[in-house]
N, C-alpha and C positions, 0 to 999 in steps of 0.2 A: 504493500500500500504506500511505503514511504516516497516512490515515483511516480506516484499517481497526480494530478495537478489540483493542488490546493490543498494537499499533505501538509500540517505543522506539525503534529509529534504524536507519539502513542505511548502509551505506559502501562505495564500491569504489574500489580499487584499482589502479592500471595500473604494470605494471612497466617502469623505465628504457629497456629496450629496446622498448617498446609492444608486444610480443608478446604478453605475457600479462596478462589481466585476473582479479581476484577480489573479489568482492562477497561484504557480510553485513550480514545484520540482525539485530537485537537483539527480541525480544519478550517479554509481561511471563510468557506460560505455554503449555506443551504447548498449552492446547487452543485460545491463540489463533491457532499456528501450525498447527494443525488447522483450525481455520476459515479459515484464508485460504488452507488449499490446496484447500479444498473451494469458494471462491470463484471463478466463470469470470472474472471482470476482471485479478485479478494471472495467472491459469495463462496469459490470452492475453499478457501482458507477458513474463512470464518464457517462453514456448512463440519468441518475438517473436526474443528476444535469443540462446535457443540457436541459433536458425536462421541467425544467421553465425557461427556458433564453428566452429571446426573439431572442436572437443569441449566436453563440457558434462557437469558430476562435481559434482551437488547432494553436499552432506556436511553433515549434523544432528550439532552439539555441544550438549552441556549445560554450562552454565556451572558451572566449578569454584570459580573464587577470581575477585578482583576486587581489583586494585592500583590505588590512585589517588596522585597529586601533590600532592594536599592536604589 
């Protein structure tokens, strides 16, 4: 995904006890996350990874505010 156009960053997460995992990406607009679900290369990535979850719960934010350190 990270060559995909309007790609800003992805990160996951695994929680202390490895039970639970959460991932997220960052993109620059609506419609480049529309383009890349309209793309078969990530849907087979992502199609990939639910297939050992025991559960799988996509959830679409829109970024509100943005706190930075510096």
């Amino acid at each position: 995904m990270r060559h995909l156009p309007g790609f800003v960053s992805a990160n996951l997460h695994i929680s202390q006890d490895k039970r639970h995992v959460a991932t997220y990406a960052q993109w620059r607009s609506q419609h480049a996350v529309d383009a890349m679900m309209a793309n078969e290369d990530p849907q087979t990535q992502m199609r990939e990874a639910a297939s050992i979850a025991t559960s799988f719960d996509p959830i679409y934010y829109e970024l509100r505010d943005k706190l930075s350190g510096e």
